[in-house]
C-alpha distance (Angstrom), angle and dihedral (degrees) to the residues before:
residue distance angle dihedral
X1 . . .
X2 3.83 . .
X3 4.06 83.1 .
X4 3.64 100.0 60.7
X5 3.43 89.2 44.2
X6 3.82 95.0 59.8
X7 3.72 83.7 36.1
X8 3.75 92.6 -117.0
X9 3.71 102.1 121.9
X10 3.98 81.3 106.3
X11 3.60 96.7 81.8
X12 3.62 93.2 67.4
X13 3.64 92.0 57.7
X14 3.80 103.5 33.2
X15 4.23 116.3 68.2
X16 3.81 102.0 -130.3
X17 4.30 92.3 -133.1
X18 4.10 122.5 -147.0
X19 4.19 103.5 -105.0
X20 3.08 128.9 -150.4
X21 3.74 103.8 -120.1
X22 4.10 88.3 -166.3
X23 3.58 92.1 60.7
X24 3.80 105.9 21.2
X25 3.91 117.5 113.3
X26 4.22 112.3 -119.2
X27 4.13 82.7 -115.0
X28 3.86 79.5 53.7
X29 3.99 94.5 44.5
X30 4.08 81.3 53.7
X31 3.47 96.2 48.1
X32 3.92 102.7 51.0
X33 4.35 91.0 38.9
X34 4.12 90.3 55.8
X35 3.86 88.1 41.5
X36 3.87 90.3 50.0
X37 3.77 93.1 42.0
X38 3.97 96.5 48.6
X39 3.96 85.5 44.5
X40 4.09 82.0 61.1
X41 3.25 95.5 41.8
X42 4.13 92.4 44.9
X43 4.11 86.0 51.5
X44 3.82 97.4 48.9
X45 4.12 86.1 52.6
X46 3.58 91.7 44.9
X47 3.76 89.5 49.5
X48 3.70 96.8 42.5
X49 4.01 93.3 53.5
X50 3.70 96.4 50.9
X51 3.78 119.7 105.4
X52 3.67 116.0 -106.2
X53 3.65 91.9 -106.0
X54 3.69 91.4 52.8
X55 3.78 86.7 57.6
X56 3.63 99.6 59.4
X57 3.07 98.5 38.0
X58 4.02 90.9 58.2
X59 4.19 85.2 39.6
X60 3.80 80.2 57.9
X61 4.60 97.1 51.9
X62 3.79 91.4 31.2
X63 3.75 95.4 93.6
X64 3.20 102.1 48.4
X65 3.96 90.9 39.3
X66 3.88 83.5 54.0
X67 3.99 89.4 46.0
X68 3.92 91.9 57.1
X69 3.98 94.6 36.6
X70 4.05 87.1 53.6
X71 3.78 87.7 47.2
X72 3.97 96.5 44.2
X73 3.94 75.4 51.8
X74 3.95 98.7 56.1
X75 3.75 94.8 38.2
X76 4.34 83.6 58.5
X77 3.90 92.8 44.3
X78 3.86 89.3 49.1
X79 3.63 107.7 32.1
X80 4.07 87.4 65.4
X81 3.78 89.1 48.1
């Protein structure tokens, strides 16, 4: 609810791509930094409106879901190379 209010429900829906800041237009520049903010923004409500439970239990998976994310990561960056 508080999403489509602040007309934010899009970041759910939308994949917030990598830019290329070398190439990227200022209107692009815009774009991707108020996509990247409301994504924050979007998380921190998410996180703040789960149940305690919820919380740890995500506190518990979130290293290992950052582990795999950073690893997705480095396989991208290298597999261009």
């Amino acid at each position: 609810m508080a999403l489509r209010f602040e007309n934010k429900e899009y970041v759910l829906e939308k994949e917030l791509k990598e830019l290329d800041e070398n190439e990227a237009t200022p209107e692009d520049l815009a774009a991707y930094k108020k996509h990247y903010d409301d994504a924050t923004k979007v998380a921190c409500i998410m996180v703040a409106t789960m149940s305690p439970e919820l919380q740890r239990a995500l506190e518990e998976i979130l290293p290992t879901i950052s582990a795999r994310y950073q690893g997705w990561q480095s396989e991208a960056i290298f597999g261009r190379v």
